[in-house]
C-alpha positions in Angstrom: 78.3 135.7 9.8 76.1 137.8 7.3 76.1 136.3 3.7 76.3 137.9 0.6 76.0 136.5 -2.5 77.6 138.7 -5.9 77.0 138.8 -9.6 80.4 138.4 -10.6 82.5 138.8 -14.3 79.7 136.5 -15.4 76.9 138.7 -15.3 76.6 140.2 -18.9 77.4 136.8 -20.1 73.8 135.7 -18.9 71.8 138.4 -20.7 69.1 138.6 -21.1 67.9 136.8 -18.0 70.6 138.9 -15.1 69.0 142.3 -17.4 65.8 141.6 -14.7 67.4 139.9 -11.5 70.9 139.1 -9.9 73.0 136.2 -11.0 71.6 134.5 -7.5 68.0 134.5 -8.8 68.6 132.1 -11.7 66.7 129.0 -11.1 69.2 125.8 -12.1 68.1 122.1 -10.9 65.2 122.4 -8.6 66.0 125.9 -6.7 67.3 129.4 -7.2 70.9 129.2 -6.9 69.7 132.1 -3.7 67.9 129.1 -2.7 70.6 126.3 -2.7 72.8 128.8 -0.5 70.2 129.7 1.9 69.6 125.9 2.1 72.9 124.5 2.5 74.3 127.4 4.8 70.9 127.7 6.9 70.7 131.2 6.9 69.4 134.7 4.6 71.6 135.8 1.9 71.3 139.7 0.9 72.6 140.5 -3.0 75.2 142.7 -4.2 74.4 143.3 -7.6 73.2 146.0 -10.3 72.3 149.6 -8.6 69.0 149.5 -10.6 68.3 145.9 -9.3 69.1 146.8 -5.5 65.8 148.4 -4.6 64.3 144.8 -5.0 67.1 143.0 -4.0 68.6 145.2 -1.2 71.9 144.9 0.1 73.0 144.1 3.9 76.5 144.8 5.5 77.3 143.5 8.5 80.8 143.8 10.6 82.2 140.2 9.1 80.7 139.2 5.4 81.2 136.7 4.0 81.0 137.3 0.1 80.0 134.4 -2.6 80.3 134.3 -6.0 76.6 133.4 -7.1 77.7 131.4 -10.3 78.8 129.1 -8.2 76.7 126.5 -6.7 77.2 125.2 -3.4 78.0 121.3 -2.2 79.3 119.9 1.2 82.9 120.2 0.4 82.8 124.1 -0.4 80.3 124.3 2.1 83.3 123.0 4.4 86.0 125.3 2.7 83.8 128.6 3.5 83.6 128.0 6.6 86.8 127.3 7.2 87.8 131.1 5.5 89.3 134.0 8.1 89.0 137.5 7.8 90.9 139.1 4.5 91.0 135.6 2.8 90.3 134.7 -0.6 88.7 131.5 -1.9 89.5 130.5 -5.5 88.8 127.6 -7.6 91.1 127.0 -10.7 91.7 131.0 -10.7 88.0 132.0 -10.5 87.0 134.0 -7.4 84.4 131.7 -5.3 84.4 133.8 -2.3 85.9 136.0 0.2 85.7 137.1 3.7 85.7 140.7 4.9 84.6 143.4 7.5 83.5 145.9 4.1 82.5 144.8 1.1 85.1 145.2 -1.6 85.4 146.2 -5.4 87.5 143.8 -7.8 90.6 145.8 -7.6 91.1 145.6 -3.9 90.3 141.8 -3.6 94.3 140.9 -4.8 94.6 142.7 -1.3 93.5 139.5 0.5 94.9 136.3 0.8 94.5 133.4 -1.5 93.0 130.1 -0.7 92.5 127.4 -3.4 89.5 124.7 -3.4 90.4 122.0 -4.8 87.5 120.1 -4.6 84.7 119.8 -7.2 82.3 122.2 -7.9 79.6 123.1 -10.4 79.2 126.5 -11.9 77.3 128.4 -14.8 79.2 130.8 -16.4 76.8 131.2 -19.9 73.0 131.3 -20.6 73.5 127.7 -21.9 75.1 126.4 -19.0 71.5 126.8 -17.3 70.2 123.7 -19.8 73.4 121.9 -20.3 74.2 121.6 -16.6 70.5 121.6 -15.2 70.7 117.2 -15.0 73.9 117.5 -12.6 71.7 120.7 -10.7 68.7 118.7 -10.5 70.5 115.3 -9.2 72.4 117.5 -6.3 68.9 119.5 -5.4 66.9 115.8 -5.3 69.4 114.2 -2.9 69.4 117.5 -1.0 66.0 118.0 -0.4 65.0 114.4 -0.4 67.3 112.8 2.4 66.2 111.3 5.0 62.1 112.3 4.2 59.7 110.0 2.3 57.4 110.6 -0.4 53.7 111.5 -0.3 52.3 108.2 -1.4 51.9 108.6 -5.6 48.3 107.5 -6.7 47.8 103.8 -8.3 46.0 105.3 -11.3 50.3 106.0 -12.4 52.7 103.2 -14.3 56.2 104.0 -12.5 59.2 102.9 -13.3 62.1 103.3 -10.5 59.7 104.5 -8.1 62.5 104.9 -5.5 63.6 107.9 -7.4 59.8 109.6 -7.5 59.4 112.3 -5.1 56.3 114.5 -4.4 55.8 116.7 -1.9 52.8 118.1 0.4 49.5 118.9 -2.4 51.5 117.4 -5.0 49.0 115.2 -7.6 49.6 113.1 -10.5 46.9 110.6 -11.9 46.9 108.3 -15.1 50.3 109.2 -16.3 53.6 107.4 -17.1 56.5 108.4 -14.7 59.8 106.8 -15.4 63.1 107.8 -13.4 65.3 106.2 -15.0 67.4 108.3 -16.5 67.0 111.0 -13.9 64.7 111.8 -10.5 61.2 113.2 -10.7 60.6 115.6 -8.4 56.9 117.1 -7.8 56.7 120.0 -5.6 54.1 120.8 -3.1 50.7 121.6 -5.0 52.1 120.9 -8.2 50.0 118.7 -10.3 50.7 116.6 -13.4 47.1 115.9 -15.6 46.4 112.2 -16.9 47.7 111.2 -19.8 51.3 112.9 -19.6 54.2 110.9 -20.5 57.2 111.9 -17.8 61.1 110.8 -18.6 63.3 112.1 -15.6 65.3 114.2 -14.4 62.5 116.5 -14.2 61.6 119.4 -11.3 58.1 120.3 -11.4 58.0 122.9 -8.8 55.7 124.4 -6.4 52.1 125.1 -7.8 53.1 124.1 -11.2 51.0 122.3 -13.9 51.5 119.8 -16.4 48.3 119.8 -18.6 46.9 116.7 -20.0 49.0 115.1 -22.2 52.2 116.7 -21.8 55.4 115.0 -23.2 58.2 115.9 -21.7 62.1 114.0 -20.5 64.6 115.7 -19.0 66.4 117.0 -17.5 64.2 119.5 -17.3 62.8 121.9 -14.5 59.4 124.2 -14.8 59.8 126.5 -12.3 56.8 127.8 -10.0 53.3 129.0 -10.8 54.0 127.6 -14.5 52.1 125.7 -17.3 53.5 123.3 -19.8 51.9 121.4 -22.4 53.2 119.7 -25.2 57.1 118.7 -26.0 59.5 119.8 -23.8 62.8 118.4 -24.2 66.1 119.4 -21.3 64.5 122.9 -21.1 64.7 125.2 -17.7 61.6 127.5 -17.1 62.0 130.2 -14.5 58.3 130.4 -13.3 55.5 132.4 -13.9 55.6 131.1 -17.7 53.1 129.2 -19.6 53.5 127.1 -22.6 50.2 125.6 -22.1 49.5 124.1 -25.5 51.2 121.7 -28.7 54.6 122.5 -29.7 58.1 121.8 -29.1 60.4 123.4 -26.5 64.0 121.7 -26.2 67.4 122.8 -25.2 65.5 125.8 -23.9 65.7 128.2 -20.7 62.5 131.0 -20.7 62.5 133.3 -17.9 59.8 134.4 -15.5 56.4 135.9 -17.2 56.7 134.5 -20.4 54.2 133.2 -22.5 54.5 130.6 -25.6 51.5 130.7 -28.3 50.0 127.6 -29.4 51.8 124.9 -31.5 55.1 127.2 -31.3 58.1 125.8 -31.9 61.7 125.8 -31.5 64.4 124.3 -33.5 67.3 123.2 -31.3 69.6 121.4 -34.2 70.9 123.1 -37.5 70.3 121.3 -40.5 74.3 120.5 -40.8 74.0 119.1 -37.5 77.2 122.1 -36.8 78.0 123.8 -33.0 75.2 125.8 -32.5 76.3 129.8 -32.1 74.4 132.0 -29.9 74.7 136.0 -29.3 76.5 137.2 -26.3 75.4 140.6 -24.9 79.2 140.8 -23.6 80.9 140.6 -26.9 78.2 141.3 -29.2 78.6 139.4 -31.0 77.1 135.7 -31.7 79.8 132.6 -29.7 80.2 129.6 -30.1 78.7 127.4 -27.2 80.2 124.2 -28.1 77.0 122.6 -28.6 75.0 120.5 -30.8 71.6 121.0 -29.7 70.4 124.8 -28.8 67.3 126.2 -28.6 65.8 129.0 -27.5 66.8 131.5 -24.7 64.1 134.0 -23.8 63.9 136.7 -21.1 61.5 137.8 -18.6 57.9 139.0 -20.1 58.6 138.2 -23.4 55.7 136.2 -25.8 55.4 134.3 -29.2 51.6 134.6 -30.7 50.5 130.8 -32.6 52.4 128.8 -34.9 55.6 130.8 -34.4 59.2 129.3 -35.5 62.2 129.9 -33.7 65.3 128.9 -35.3 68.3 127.0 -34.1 69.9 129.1 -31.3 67.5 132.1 -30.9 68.1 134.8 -28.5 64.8 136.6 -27.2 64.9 139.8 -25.0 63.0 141.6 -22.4 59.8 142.4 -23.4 59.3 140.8 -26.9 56.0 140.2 -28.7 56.9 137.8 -31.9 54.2 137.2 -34.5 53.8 136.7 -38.0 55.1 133.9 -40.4 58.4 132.7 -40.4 61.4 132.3 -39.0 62.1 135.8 -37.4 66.1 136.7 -37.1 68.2 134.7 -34.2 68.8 138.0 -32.1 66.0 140.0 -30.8 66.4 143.0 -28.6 64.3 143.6 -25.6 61.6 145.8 -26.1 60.5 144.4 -30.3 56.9 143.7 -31.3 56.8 141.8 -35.2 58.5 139.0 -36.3 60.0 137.8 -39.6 58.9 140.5 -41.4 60.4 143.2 -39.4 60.0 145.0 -35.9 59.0 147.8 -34.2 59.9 149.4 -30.9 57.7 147.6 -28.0 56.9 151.1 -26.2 57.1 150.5 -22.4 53.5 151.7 -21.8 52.2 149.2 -23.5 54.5 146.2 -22.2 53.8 147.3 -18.5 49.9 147.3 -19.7 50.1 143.8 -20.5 52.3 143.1 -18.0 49.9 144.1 -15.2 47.2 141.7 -16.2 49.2 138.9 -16.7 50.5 139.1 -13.4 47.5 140.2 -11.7 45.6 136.9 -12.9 48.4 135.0 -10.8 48.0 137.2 -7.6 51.2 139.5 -8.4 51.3 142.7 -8.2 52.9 145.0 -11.6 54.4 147.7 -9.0 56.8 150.7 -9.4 59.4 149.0 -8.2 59.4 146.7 -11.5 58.4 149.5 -13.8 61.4 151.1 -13.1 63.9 148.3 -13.6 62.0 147.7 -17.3 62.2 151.3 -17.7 66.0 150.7 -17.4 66.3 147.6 -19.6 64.6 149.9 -21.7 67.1 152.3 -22.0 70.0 150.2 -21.2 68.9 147.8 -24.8 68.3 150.7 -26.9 71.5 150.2 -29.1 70.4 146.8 -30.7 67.0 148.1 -31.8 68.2 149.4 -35.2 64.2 150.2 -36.4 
């Protein structure tokens, strides 16, 4: 069987974060949603997804595919239902596509050509960029029990206060010393090399993953995941951090999801509840227009590369792009396109040149190389988010 995992209808709905990577690559709980599948079906999945985003995430065709939707994440009993698919059929779940099974792989208007299988078992999917926070406690709980069954801790140093123990997990490397870890409202899971510096103050669910940091100090209760290679200091509050990202100082992250390469200035802050405690609207590069999530609390959702300089203020519900530099006093507007340098007092146009400039060093100083191959999917965002920058 050769696995495939698809964007989907949902894909402009989780802008700006599927502008840089397939649907597959969003991290949710403690893994990739790639990650979860490759897991749970023991095998490599290949993406079918953007043309501009297929040189780094190549496709692969087999003679019998079987095709997933990748907002969907996987569990035993769809696990089950997968494999129990032939050739031409059709999985749905209440009128969604989940997946399908096929010798080619097939365009939306030539799937009603297959047969139709419904699931109806549960099963947890994200089908809007605040879907990543709001359902990252569920996606954490399922990943813990997942990777954690059957396997035993590295012992967790005596220099801690713990509190449910039994729900602490840290992996090969992992270190913590002189800080408060309490599981009670959610597992804590430490990944290997990951270290958490005296001092900190942990409430679960959290997911620090591999090689990740939480400098001395840091505040934070869940659920929240910071994803690999990143740094958090500070308040972080049910947030979802991609990896490669620092927020390394004071300030307050909550209701959050920042994507890979991003950077948070000192003592920045996000708001994440409107002053009429109203549901919290948030732009939607599908519509374009701002939605309504349904929520009360919503903060920030920021997308690969993007940076805020010190003491910046992000307002209830803020939307950052691909590419953004925001500075200056003030609260800057709740929509900003990729590819804007200012802040509250206006913009400019964030010439690619430049971005890919700063964009090399800050990913050289983690042992990651700024190559063509990323250039030219910037150069496309670029291009692609030209009609928002109205400066």
């Amino acid at each position: 069987m050769n696995y495939i995992l698809f964007d989907g209808s949902v894909r402009n709905n989780l802008l700006p974060f599927t502008f840089t990577r397939p649907v597959g690559e969003i991290r949710i709980g403690i893994m990739t949603i790639k990650e979860k599948w490759e897991a749970y079906l023991k095998n490599s999945i290949s993406y079918m997804t953007e043309d501009y985003l297929a040189t780094k995430y190549p496709l692969v065709v087999d003679r019998d595919n079987l095709c997933i939707n990748a907002s969907f994440l996987p569990n035993t009993q769809l696990i089950k239902a997968l494999n129990e698919l032939k050739e031409n059929q059709a999985l749905f779940y209440n009128e969604k596509l989940v997946a399908y099974r096929s010798s080619t792989v097939l365009q939306n208007d030539t799937i009603d050509s297959l047969d139709k299988v419904v699931f109806n078992g549960d099963v947890l999917s994200i089908a809007y960029t605040w879907d990543i926070f709001s359902k990252n406690g569920e996606a954490l709980q399922a990943d813990f029990d997942f990777l954690t069954k059957g396997r035993v801790s590295q012992p967790i140093s005596k220099t801690n206060n713990l509190i449910h123990p039994e729900r602490i997990f840290l992996e090969e490397g992992a270190k913590v010393e002189y800080s408060i870890l309490n599981a009670t409202d959610g597992p804590i899971y430490i990944g290997e090399n990951a270290e958490i510096w005296e001092g900190s103050l942990i409430r679960g669910g959290l997911a620090l993953c591999a090689n990740a940091t939480i400098k001395m100090g840091g505040k934070l209760y869940g659920p929240t995941t910071i994803g690999p290679h990143s740094k958090v200091c500070g308040e972080v509050s049910n947030s979802v951090i991609f990896g490669y990202s620092s927020k390394g100082h004071e300030g307050y992250l909550g209701n959050a999801v920042l994507g890979e390469w991003c950077n948070i200035g000192a003592d920045s802050n996000n708001s994440n509840l409107k002053n009429n405690y109203a549901k919290v609207r948030l732009w939607n590069y599908a519509t374009e227009k701002f939605e309504q999530t349904g929520l009360q609390f919503c903060g920030l959702m920021m997308g690969d590369h993007s940076k805020t300089a010190i003491n910046t203020m992000l307002n209830t519900g803020t939307v950052v792009g691909v590419n953004v530099n925001v500075y200056t006093p003030g609260f800057p507007r709740n929509f900003i396109p990729s590819f804007s340098w200012g802040g509250a007092s206006g913009f400019t146009t964030y010439m690619p040149k430049k971005a890919f400039e700063a964009a090399t060093v800050m990913m050289d100083r983690r042992g990651v190389e700024f190559n063509q191959v990323e250039a030219d999917i910037l150069n496309h965002v670029f291009e692609e988010t030209k009609k928002w920058r109205k400066y």
